[in-house]
N, C-alpha and C positions, 0 to 999 in steps of 0.2 A: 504494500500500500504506500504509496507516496506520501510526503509531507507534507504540511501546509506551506512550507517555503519551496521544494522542488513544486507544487502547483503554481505558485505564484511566479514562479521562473518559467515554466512553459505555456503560460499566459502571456508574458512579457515576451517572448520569443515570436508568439505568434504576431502580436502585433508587430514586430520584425519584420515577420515575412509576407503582414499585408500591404507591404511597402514596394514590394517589389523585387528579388534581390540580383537577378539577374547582372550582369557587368558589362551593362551600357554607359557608364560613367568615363570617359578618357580618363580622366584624372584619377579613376581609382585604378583603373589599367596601370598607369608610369608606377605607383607605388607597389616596390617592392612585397612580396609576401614569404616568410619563414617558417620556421615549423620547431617549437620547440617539446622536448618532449620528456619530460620528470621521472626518473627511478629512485626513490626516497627511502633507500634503505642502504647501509653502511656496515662495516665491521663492526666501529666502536663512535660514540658521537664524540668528537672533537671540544676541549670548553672552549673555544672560541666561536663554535659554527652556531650562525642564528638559523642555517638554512630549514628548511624541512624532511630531514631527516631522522631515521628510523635505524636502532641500533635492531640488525636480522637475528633475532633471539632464535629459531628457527629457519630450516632452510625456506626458502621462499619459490613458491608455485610461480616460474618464471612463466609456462606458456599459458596459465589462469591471466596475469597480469600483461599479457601480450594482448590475450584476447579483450582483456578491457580496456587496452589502449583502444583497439583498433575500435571497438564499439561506442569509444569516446568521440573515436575521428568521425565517426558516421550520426553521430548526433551532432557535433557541429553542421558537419555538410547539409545533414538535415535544416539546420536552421537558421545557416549563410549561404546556403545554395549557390550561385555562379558567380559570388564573388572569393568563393573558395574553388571552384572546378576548372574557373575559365581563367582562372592565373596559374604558372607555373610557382613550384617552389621553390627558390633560389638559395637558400641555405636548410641546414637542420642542426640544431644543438641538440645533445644528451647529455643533460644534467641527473646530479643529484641531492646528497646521498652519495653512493658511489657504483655509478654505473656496468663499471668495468666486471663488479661480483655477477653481472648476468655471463651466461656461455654464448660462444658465438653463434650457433644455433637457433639463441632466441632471439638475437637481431636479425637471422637470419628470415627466422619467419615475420618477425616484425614488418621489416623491410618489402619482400613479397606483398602484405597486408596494405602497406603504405603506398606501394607503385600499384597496386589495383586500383586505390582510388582517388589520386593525387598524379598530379602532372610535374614532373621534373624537370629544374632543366640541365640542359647536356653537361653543365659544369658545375653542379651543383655543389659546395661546400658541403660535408658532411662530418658533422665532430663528435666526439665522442670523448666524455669524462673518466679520466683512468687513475689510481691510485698504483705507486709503483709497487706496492706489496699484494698486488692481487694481479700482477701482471706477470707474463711468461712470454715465450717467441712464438708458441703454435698458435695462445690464446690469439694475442695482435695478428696473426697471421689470418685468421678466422674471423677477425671483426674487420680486416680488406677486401676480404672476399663477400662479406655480407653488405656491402658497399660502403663503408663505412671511411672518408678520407683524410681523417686528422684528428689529432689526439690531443688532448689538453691532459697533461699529467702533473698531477697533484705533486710537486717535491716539497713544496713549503721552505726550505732547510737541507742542507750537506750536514749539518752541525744532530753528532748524536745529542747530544744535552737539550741544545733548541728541540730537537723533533719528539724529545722524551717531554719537555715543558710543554709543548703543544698537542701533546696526545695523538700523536701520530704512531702509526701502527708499522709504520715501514722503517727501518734502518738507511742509513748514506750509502750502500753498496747496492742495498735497492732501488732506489732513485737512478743508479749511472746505470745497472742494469736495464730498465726500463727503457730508457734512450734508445739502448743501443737494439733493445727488443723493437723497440717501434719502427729504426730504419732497416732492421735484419726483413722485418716484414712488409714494406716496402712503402712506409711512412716518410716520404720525404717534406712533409709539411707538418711538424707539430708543434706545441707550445707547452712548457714548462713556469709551472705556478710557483713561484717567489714570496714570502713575507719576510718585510725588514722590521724593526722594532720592537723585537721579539722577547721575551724577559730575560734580564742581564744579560742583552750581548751589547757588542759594543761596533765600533766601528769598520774594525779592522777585520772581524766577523763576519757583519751583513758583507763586505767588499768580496773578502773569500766566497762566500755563495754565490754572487756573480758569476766570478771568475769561475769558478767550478761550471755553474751552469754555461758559461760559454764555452767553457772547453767540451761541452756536448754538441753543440753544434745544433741548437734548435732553430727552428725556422723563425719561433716567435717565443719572447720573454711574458708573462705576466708579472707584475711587482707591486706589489699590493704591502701597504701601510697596516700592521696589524690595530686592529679597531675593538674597544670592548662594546660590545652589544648587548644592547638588553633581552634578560630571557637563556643567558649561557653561562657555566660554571667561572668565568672569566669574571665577569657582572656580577656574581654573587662572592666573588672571593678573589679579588683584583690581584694577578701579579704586579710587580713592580717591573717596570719596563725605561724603556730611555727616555731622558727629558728632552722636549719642543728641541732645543739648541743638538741633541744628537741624530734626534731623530730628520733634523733639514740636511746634518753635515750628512748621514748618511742616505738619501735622495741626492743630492749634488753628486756624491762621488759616486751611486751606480749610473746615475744618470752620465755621466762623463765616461765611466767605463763605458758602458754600451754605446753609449757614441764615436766610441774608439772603435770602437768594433763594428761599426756600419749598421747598428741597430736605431732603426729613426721612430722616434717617442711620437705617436702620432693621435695620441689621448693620455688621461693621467698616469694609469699604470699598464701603459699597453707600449710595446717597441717591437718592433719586426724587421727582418729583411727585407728586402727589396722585393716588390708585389707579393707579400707574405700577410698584409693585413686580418683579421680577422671578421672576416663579411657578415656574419652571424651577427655578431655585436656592432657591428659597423651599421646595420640595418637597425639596431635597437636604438643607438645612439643619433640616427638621422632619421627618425619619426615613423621607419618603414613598418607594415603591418606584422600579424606574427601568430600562427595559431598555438594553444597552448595544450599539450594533452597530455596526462597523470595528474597522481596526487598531489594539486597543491600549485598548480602548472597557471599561469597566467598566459593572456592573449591579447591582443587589441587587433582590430577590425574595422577598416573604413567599408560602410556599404554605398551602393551605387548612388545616392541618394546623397553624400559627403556628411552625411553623420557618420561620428566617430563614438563607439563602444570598447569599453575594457570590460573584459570577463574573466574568474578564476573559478577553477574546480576543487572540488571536496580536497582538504587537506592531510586530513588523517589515511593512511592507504586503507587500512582495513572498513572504514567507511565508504572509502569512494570505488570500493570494489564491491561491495553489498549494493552500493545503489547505481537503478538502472539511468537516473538522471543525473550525472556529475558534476553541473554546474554549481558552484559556491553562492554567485552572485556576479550581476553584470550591472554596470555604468556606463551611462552614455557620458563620455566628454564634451561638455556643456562650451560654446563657440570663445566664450569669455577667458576659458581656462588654456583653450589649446597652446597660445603663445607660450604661458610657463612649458609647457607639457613637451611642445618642441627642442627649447630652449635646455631645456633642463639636462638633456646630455650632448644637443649640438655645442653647446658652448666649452664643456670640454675638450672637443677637438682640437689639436693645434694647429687643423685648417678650418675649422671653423664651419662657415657651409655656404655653397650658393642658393641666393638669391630668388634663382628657380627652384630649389627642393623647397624651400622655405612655402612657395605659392602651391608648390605640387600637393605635400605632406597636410598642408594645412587649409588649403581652399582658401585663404585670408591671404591679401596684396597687404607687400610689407608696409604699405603705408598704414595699418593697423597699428605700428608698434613704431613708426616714425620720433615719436617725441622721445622714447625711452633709449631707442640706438642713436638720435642726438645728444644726449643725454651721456650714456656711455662713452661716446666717443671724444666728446668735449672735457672727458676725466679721463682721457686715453688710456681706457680697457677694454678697446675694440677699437678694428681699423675696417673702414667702409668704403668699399667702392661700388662700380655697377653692377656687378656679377656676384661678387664675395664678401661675407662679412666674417672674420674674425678673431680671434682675443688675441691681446698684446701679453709682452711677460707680464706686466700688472696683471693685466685683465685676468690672466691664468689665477693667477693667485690671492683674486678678490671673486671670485665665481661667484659662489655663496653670496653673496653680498647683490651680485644682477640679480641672482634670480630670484630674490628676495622684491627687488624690483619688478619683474614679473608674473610673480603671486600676487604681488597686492591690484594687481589689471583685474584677479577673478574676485575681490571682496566686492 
């Protein structure tokens, strides 16, 4: 029997679909569409992860959880009709949790499931979240063939002491194994997760991690500023960590390592190779659409119509597998609010964004937000021209402070 909130969501749905949903829109055509997709179960939970993860007390019915991906995808499709059929999908994230504990088999079938009722396209990004202690050479070899083309691998840390303070389940030998598992199997594009800041290290530490990690030879770095979050063993029992003044000296010098090494910083904590980008996130960060499916999985969707919708699915897995409805709740993005909504991770970019996405993503001519980009630009933390707008080294580092500026547009 349903609930009275899954009825009240497929009430909401339908009035959706007496809209039309068909993709006669140009403008929703140009924007991009992704595909993200949630496995929220893990070895051990981490005290710093706020994610949505599920420590697998039990082994876990991977082709049960297969089959209710795929019956999530079809309740979307249900209820975006051809503005989900009549786009390809241009990237896919697998998140978690820790993705990697599935066999490759169940991506296998996954995947089969996914090109039944999704249009790809020919170059499509495909990622996949790996933890180096649950990884081997046959495994990764098995998640390429299940289409799968790049790897984002959880190192965190070289450092045993760091990876023991952060509740990491893998050793530094498993970390370099990993790498080298991921190109044995023909991973020539992957990415390697980094935290600096970490309790009592120091400087000369977070630099050795670099360095370690470039002596792997990843296609892409992630370097992520360790964060306490509320809701995680961190939050309730604070290590002590580096002060503001360590924590910039160390940012400056990975940032200058990596730039020695032809790694070009092209968001906060993102630096790649040369057309190494991360299109997945590239997509999230310039306003492009995204369906969301597992436990806990979020999406945004522009329909034909240039209304714009956020929706999230049941969060807890063993809930969102019991029900035949998996939607959490969905929001329409109200026309007042979009500029923050845009802004809020174009501006991290250190190209900042044209002009055109701005009008594509948002249906709104930039002359919406004309008084606030004078405004910025007149305290040079952003540089404007015809085509391009943005941030300056200021501007990077008063973010927070714009976007504060365009929040206050939706009160």
């Amino acid at each position: 029997m349903q609930s009275a909130n899954n009825i009240a969501m497929t009430v909401s749905f339908q009035a959706l679909l007496s809209q039309g949903l068909t993709c006669k829109n140009p403008r929703m055509k140009s924007i991009p569409l992704s595909l993200y997709i949630h496995v929220p179960w893990c070895e051990k939970k981490c005290p710093y992860c706020d994610f949505n993860s599920h420590m697998a007390r039990t082994a876990v019915n991977e082709a049960a959880y297969v089959a209710e991906l795929l019956a999530d995808l079809d309740n979307d499709i249900a209820h975006f009709g051809g503005t989900i059929t009549e786009r390809d999908i241009q990237t896919v994230f697998i998140g978690g949790g820790t993705p990697s504990l599935f066999k490759a088999q169940s991506y296998q079938q996954l995947f089969d499931g996914l090109r039944q009722r999704l249009n790809f396209a020919n170059n499509a990004e495909v990622t996949l979240e790996a933890n180096p202690g649950s990884s081997e050479a046959e495994k990764f070899r098995g998640f390429w063939e299940a289409g799968i083309n790049r790897l984002s691998i959880g190192v965190q840390s070289f450092n045993q002491t760091h990876l023991n303070s952060l509740g990491r389940v893998h050793n530094s030998q498993e970390a370099i194994n990993a790498a080298s598992f991921a190109r044995e199997a023909g991973f020539s594009n992957f990415n390697l997760d980094l935290m600096f800041g970490l309790p009592s290290q120091n400087l000369e530490q977070s630099l050795a991690d670099v360095k370690r990690a470039l002596a792997l030879s990843p296609s892409h770095l992630s370097c992520y500023q360790l964060t306490i979050e509320p809701n995680t063993l961190f939050h309730a029992k604070p290590p002590i960590t580096p002060d503001d003044e360590s924590l910039w000296d160390m940012q400056e010098q990975l940032q200058a390592e990596l730039a020695k090494h032809n790694y070009q910083q092209y968001e906060v904590s993102a630096y790649a190779q040369a057309n190494k980008r991360c299109q997945h996130n590239l997509n999230y960060w310039q306003f492009g659409d995204y369906l969301g499916i597992g436990a806990g999985a979020h999406g945004k969707i522009t329909l034909q119509n240039g209304k714009i919708y956020r929706q999230w699915k049941i969060k807890h897995p063993n809930t969102y597998i019991d029900r035949n409805i998996k939607i959490g709740g969905l929001d329409r993005v109200e026309a007042q609010q979009i500029p923050f909504e845009f802004m809020m991770n174009a501006l991290r970019l250190n190209c900042g964004f044209e002009v055109e996405t701005f009008r594509a993503r948002t249906g709104l001519e930039l002359s919406s937000i004309e008084s606030l980009l004078s405004e910025h630009q007149s305290k040079g933390l952003i540089m404007v021209n015809e085509k391009r707008i943005s941030p300056t080294e200021l501007g990077h580092n008063m973010v927070n402070s714009m976007l504060e500026d365009y929040l206050a547009l939706g009160d």
